[in-house]
C-alpha positions in Angstrom: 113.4 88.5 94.8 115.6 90.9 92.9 113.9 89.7 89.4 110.6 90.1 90.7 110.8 93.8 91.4 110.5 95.1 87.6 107.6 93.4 87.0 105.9 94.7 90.6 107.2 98.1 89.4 105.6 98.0 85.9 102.1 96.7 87.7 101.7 99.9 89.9 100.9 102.0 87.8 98.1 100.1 85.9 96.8 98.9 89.4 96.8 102.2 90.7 94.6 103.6 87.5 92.8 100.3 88.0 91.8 101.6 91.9 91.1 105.4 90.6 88.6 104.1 88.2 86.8 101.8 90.7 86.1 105.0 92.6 85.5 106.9 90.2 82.4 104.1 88.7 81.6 103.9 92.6 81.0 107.3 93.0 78.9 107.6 89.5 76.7 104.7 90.3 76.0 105.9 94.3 75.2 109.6 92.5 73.0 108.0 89.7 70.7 105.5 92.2 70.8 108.9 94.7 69.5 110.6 91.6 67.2 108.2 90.9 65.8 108.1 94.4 65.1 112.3 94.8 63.5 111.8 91.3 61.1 109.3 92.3 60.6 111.1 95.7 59.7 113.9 93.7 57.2 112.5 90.9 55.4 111.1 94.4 55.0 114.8 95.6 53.9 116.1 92.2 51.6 113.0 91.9 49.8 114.0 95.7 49.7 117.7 94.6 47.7 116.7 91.4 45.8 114.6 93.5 45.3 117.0 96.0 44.5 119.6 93.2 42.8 118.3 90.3 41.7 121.4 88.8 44.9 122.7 88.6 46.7 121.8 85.4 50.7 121.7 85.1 52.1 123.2 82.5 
């Protein structure tokens, strides 16, 4: 067991950045399709408004 400790040493580092960068891709991705879902929720309101408004004209 005393042979096996360098190597379990020299892997904690690397699986620790491995872990840091899960989160990190987690948290990107859950803020992108969060980002994607206000976006479309918000092209639906500007759709109804248009709707709602024809003669009005976005600039």
């Amino acid at each position: 067991m005393n042979d096996l400790w360098p190597y379990i040493a020299a892997l904690l580092p690397t699986l620790g950045l491995l872990y840091l960068f899960y989160l990190v891709m987690k948290h990107i991705m859950e803020g992108d399709r969060r980002e994607r879902i206000a976006h479309a929720q918000w092209e639906a309101q500007q759709d109804s408004l248009r709707k709602a408004h024809p003669d009005r004209t976005s600039e």
